[in-house]
PyMOL Python script that loads the backbone (N, CA, C, O; Angstrom):
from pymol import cmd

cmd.read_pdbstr("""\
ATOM      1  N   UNK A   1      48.509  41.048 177.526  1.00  0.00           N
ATOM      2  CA  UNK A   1      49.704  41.688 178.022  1.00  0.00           C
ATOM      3  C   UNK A   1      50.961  41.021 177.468  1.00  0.00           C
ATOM      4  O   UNK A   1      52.020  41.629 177.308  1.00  0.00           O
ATOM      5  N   UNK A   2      50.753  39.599 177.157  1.00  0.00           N
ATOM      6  CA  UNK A   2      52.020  38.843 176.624  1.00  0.00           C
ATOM      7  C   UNK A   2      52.563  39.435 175.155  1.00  0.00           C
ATOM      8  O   UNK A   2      53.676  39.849 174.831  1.00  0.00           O
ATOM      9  N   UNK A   3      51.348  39.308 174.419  1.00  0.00           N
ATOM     10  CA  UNK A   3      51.629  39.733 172.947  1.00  0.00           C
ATOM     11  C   UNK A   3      52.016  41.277 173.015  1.00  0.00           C
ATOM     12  O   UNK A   3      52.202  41.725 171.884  1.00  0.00           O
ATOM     13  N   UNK A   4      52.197  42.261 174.083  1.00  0.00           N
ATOM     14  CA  UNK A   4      52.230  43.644 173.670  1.00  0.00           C
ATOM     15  C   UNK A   4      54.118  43.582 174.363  1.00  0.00           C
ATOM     16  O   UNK A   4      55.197  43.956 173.903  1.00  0.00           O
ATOM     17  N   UNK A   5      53.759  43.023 175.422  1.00  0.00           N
ATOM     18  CA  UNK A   5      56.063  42.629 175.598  1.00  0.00           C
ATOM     19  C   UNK A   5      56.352  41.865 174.564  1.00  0.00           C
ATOM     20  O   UNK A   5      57.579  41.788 174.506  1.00  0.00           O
ATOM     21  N   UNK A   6      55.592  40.935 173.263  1.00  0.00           N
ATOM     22  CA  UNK A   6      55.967  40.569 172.398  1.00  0.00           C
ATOM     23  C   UNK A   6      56.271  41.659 171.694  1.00  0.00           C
ATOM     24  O   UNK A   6      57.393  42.029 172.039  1.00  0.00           O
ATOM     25  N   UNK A   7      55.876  42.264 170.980  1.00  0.00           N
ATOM     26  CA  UNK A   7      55.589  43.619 170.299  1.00  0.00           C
ATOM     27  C   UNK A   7      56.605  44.623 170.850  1.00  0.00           C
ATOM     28  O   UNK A   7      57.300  45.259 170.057  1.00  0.00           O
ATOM     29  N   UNK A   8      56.718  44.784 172.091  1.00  0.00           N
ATOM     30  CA  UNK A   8      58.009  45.858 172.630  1.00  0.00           C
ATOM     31  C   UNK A   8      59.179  45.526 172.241  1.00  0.00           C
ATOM     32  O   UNK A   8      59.910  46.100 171.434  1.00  0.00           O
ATOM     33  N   UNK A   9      59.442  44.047 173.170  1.00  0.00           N
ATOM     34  CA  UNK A   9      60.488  43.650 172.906  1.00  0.00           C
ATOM     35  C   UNK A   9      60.944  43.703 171.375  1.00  0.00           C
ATOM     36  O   UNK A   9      62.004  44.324 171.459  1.00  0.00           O
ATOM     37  N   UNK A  10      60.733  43.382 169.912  1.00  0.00           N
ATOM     38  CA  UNK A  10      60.460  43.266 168.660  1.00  0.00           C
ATOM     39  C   UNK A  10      60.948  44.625 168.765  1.00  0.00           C
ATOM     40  O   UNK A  10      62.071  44.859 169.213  1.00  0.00           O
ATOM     41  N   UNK A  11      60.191  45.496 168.389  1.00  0.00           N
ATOM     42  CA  UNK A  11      60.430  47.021 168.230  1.00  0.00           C
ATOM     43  C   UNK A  11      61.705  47.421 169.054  1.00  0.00           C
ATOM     44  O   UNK A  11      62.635  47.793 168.338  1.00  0.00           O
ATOM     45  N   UNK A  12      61.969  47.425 170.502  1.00  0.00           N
ATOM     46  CA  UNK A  12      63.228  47.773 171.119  1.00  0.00           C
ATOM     47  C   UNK A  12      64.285  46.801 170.240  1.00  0.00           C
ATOM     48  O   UNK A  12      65.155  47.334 169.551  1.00  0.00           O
ATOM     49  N   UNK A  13      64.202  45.924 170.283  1.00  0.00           N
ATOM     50  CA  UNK A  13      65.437  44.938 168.996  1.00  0.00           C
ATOM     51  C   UNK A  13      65.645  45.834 168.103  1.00  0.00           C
ATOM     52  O   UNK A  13      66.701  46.430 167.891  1.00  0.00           O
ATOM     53  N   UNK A  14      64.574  45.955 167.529  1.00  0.00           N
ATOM     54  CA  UNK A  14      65.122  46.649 166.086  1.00  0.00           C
ATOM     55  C   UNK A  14      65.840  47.780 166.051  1.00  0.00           C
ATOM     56  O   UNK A  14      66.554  48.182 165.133  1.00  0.00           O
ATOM     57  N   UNK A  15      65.493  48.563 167.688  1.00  0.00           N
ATOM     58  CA  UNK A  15      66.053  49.704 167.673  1.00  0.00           C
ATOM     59  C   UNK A  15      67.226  49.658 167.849  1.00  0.00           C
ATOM     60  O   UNK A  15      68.010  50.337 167.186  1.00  0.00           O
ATOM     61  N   UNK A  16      67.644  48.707 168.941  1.00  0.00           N
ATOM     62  CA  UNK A  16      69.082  48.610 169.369  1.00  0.00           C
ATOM     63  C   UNK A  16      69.925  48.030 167.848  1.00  0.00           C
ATOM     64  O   UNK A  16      71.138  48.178 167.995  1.00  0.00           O
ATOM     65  N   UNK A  17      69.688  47.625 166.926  1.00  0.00           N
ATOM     66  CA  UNK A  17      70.030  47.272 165.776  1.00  0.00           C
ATOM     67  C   UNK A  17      70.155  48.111 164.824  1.00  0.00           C
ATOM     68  O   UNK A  17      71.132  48.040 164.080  1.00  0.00           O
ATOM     69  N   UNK A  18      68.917  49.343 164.616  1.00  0.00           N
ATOM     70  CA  UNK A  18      68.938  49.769 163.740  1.00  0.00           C
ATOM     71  C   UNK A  18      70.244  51.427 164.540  1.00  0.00           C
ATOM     72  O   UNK A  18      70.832  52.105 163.697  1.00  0.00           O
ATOM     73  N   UNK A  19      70.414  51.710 165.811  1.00  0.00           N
ATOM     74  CA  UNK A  19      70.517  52.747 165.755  1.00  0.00           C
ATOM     75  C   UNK A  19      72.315  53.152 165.483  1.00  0.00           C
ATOM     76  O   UNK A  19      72.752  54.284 165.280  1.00  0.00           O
ATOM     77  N   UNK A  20      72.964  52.120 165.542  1.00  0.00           N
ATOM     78  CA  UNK A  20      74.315  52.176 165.349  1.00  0.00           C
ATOM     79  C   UNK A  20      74.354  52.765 163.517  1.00  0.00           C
ATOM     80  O   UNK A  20      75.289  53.531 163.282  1.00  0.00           O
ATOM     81  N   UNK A  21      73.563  52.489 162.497  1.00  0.00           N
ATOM     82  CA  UNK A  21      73.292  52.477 161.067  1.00  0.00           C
ATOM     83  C   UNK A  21      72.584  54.380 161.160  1.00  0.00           C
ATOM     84  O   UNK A  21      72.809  55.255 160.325  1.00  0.00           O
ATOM     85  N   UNK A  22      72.019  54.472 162.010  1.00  0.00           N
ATOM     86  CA  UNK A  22      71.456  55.678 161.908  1.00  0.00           C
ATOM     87  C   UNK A  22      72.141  57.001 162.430  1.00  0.00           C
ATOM     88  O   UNK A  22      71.767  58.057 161.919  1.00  0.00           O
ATOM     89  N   UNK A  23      73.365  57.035 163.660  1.00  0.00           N
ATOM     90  CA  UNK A  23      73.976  57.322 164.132  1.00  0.00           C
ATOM     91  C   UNK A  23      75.170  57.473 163.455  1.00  0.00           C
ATOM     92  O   UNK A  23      75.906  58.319 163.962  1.00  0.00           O
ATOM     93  N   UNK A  24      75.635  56.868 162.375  1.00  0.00           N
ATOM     94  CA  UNK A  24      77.034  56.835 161.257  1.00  0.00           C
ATOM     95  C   UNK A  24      75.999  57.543 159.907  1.00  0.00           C
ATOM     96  O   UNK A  24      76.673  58.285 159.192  1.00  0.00           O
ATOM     97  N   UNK A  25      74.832  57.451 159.564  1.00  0.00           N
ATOM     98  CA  UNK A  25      74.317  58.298 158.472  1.00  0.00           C
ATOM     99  C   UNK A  25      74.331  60.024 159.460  1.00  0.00           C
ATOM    100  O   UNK A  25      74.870  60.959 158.868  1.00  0.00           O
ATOM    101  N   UNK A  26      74.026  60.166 160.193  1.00  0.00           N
ATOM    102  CA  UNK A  26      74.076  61.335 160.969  1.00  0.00           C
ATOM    103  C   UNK A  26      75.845  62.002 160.858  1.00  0.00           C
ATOM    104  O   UNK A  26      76.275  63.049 160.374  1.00  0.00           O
ATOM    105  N   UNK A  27      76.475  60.946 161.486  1.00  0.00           N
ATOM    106  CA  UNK A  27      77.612  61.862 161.262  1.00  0.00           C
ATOM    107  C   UNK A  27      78.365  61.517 159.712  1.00  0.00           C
ATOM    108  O   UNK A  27      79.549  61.189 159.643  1.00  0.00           O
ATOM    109  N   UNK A  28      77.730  61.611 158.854  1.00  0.00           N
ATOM    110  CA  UNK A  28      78.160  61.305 157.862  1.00  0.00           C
ATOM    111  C   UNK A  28      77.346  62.438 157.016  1.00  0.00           C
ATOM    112  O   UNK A  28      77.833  62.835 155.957  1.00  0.00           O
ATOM    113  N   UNK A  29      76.191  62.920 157.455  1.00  0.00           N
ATOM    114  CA  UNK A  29      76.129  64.068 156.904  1.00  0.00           C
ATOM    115  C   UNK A  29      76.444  65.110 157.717  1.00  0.00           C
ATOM    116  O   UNK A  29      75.811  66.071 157.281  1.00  0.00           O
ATOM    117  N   UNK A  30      77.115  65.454 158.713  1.00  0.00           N
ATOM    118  CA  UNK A  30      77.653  66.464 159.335  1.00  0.00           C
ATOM    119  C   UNK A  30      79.191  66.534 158.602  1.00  0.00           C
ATOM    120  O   UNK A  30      79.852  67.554 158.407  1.00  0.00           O
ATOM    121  N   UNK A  31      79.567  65.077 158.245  1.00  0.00           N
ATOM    122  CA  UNK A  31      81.109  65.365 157.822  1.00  0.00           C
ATOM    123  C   UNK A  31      80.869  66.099 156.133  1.00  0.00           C
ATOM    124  O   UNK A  31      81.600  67.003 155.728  1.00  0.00           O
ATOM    125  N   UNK A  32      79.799  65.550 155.357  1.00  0.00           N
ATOM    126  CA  UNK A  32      79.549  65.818 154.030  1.00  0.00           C
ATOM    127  C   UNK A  32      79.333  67.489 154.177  1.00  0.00           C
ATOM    128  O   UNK A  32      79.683  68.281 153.301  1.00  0.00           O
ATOM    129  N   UNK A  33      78.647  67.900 155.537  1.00  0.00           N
ATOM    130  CA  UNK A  33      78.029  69.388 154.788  1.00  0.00           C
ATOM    131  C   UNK A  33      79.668  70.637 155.456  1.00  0.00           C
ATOM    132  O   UNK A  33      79.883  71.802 155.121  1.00  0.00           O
ATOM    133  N   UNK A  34      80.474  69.765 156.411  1.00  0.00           N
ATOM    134  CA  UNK A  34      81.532  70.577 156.505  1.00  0.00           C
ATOM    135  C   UNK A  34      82.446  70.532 155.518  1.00  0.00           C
ATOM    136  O   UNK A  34      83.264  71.433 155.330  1.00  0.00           O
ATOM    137  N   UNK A  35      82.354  69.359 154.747  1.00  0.00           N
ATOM    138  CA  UNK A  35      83.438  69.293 153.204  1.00  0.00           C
ATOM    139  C   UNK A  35      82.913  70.881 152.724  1.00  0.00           C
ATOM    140  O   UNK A  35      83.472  71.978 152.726  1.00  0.00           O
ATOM    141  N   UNK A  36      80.987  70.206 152.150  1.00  0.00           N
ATOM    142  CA  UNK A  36      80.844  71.375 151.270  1.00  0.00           C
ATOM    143  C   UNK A  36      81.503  73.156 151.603  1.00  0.00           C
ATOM    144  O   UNK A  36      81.936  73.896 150.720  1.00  0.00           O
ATOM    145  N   UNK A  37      81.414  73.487 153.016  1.00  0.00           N
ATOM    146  CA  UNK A  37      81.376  74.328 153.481  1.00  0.00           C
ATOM    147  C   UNK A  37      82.911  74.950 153.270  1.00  0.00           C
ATOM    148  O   UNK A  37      83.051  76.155 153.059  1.00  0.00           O
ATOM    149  N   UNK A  38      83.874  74.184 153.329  1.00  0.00           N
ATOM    150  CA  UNK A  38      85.342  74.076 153.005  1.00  0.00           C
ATOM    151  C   UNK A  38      85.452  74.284 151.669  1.00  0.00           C
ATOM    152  O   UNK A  38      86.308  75.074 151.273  1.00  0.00           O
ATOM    153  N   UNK A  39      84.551  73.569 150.690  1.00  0.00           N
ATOM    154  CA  UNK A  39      85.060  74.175 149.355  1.00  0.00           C
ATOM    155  C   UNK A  39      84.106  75.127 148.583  1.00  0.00           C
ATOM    156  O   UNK A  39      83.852  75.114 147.379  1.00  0.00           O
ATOM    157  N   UNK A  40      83.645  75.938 149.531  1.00  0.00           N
ATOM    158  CA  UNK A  40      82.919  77.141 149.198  1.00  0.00           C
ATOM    159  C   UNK A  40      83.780  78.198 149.693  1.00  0.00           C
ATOM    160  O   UNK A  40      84.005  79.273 149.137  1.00  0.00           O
ATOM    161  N   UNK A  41      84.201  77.813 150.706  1.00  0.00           N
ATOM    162  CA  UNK A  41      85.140  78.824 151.297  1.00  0.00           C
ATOM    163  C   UNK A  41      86.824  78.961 150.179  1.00  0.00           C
ATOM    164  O   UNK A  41      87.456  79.967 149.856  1.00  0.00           O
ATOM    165  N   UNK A  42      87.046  77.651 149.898  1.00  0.00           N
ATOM    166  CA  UNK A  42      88.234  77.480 148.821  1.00  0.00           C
ATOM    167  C   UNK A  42      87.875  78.317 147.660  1.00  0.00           C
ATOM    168  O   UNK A  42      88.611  79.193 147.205  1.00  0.00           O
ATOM    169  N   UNK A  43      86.831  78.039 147.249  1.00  0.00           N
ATOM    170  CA  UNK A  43      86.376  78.853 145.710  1.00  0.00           C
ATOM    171  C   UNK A  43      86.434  80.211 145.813  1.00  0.00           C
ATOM    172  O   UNK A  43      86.858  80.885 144.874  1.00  0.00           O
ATOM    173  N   UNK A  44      85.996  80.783 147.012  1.00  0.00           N
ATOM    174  CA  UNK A  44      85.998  82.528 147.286  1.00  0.00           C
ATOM    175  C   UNK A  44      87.055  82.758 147.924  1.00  0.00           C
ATOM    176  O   UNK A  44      87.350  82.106 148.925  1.00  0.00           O
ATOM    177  N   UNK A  45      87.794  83.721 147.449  1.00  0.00           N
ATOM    178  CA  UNK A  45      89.048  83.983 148.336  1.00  0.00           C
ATOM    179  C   UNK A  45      88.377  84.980 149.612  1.00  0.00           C
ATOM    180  O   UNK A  45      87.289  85.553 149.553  1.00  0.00           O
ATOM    181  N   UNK A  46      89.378  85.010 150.803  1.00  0.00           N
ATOM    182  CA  UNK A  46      88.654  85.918 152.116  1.00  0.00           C
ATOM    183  C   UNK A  46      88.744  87.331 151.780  1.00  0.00           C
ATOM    184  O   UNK A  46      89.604  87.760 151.012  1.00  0.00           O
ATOM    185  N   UNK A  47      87.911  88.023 152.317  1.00  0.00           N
ATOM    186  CA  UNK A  47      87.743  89.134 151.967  1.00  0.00           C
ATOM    187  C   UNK A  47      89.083  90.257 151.671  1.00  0.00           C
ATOM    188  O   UNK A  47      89.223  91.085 150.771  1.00  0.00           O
ATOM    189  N   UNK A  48      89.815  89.961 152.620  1.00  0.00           N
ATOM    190  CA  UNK A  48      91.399  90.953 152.386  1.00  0.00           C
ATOM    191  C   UNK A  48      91.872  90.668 151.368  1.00  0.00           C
ATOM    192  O   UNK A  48      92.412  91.639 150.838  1.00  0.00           O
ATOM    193  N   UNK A  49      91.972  89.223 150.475  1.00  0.00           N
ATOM    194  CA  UNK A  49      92.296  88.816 148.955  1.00  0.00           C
ATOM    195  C   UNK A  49      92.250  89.446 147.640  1.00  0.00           C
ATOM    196  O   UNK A  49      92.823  89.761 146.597  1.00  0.00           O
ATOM    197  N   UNK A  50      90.734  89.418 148.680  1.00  0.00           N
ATOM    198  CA  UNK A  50      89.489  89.892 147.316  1.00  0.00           C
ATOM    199  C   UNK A  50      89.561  91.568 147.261  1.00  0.00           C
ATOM    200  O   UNK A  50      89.008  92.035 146.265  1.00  0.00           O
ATOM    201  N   UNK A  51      90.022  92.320 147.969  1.00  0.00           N
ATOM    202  CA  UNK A  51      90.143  93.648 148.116  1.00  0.00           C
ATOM    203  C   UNK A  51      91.608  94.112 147.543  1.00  0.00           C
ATOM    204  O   UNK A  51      91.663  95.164 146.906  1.00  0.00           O
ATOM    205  N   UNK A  52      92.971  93.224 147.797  1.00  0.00           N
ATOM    206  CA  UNK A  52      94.160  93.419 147.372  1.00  0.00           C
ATOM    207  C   UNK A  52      94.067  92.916 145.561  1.00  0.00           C
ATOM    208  O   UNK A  52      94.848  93.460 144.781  1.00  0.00           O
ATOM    209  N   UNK A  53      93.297  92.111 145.165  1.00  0.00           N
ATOM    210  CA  UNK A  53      93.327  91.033 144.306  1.00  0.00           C
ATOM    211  C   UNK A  53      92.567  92.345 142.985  1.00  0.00           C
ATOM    212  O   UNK A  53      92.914  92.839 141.913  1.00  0.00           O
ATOM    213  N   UNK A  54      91.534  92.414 143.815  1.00  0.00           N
ATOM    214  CA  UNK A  54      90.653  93.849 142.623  1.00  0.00           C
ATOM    215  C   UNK A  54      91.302  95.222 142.287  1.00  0.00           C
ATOM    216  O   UNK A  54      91.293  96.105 143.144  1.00  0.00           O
ATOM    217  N   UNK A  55      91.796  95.405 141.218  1.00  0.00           N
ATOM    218  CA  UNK A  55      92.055  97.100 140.540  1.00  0.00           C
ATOM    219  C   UNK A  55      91.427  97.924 141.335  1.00  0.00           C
ATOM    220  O   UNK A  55      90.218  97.799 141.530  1.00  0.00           O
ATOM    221  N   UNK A  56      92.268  99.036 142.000  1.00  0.00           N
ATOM    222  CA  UNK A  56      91.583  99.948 142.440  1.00  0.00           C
ATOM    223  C   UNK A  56      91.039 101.029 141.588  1.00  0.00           C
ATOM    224  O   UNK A  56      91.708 101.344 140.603  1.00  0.00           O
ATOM    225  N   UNK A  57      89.923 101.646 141.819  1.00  0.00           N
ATOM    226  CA  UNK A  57      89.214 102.618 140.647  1.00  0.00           C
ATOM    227  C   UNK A  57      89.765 103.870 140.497  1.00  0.00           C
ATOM    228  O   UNK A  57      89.928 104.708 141.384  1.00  0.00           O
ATOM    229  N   UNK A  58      90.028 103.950 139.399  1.00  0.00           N
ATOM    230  CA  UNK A  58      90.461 105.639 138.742  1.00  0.00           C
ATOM    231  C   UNK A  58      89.932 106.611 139.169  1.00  0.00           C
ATOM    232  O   UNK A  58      89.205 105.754 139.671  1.00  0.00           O
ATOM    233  N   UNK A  59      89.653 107.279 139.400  1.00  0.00           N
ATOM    234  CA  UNK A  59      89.005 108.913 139.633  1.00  0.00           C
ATOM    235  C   UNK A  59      88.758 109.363 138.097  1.00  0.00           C
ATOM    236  O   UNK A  59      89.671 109.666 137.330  1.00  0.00           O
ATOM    237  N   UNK A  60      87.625 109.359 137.828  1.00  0.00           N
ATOM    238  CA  UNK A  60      87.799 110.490 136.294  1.00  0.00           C
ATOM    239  C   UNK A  60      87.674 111.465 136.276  1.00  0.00           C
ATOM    240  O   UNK A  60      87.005 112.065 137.117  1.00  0.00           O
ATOM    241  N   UNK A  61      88.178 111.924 135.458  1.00  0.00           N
ATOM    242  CA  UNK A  61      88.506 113.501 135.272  1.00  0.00           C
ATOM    243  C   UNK A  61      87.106 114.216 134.974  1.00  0.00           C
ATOM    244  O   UNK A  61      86.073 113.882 134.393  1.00  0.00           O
ATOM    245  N   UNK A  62      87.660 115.617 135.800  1.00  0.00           N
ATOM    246  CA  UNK A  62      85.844 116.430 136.106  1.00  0.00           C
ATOM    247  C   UNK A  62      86.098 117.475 134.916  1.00  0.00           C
ATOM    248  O   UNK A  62      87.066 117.937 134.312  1.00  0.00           O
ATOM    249  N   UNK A  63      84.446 117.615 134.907  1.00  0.00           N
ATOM    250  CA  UNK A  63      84.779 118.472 133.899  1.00  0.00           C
ATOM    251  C   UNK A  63      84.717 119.903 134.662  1.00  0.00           C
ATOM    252  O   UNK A  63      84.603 120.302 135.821  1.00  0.00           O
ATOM    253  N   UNK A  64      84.872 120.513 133.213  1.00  0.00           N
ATOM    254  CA  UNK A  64      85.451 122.271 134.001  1.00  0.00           C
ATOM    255  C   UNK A  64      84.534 123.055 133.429  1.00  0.00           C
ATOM    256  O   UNK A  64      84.198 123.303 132.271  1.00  0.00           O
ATOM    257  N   UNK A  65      84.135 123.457 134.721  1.00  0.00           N
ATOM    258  CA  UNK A  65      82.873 124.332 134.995  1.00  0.00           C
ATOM    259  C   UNK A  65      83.353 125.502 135.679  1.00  0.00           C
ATOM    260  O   UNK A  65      82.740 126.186 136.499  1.00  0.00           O
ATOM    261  N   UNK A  66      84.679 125.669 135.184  1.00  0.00           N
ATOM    262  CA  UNK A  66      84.933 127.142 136.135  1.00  0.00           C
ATOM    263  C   UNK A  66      84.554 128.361 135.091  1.00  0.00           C
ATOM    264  O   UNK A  66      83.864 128.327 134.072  1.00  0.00           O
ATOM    265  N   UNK A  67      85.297 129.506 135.753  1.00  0.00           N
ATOM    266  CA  UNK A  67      84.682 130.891 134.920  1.00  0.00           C
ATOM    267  C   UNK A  67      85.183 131.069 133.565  1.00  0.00           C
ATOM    268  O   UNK A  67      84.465 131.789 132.872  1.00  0.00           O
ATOM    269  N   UNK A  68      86.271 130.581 132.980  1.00  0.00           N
ATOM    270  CA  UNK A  68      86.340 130.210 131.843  1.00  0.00           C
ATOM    271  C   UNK A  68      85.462 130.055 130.578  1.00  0.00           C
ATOM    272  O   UNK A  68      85.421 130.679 129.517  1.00  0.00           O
ATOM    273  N   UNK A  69      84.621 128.761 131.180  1.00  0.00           N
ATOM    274  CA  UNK A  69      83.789 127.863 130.160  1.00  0.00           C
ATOM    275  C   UNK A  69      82.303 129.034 130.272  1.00  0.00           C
ATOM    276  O   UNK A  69      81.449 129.083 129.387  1.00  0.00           O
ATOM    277  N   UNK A  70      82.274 129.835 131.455  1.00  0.00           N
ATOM    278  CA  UNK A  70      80.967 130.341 131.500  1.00  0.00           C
ATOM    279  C   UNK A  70      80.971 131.776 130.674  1.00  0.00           C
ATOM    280  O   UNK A  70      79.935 132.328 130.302  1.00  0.00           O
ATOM    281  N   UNK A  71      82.556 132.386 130.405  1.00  0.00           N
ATOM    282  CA  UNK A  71      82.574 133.584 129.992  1.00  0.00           C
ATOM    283  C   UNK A  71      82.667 133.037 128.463  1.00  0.00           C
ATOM    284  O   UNK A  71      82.477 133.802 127.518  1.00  0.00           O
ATOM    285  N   UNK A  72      82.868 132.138 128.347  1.00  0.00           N
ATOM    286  CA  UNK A  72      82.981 131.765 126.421  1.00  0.00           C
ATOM    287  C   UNK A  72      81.316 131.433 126.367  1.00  0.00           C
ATOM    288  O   UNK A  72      81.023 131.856 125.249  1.00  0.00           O
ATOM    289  N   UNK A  73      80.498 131.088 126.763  1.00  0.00           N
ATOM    290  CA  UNK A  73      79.173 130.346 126.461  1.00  0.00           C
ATOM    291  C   UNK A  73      78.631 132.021 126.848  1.00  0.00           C
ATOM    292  O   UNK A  73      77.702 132.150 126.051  1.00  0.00           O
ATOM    293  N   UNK A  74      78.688 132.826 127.329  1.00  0.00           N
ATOM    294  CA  UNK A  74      77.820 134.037 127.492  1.00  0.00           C
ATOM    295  C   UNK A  74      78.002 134.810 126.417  1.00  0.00           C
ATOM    296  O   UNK A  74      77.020 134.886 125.678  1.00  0.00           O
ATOM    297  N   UNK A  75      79.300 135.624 125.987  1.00  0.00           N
ATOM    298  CA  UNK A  75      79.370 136.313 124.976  1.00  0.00           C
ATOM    299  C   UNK A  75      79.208 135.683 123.680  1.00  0.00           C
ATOM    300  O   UNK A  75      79.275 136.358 122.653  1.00  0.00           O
TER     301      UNK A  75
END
""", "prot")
cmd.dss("prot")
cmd.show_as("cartoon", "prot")
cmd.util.cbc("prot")
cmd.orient("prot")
């Protein structure tokens, strides 16, 4: 029973030691993946940008299929 509170104690040490080191890598990748997230958002402009920012499309011209084109192709 002595050697296994040897053994606890040992292991709880390490923990109380190790967890301040593990607790700053944690928020250190929460701060890293909100950077990334910020300059993904920087690179794409927001959608209203991106809609004012793009040429709006032409309409092309239809062709003519009225009675015209059908009385020249019959006779």
């Amino acid at each position: 029973m002595n050697t296994f509170l040897e053994y606890l104690f040992v292991v709880a040490l390490f923990a109380l030691i190790a967890l301040p080191s593990l607790v700053g890598y944690a928020r250190d990748r929460a701060i890293d993946r909100q950077l990334r997230e910020a300059e993904r958002r920087q690179a794409r402009p927001p959608e209203a940008e991106r809609r004012s920012a793009s040429p709006k499309p032409r309409a092309l011209p239809r062709p003519d299929f009225g009675a015209s084109s059908v009385k020249a192709s019959c006779h």
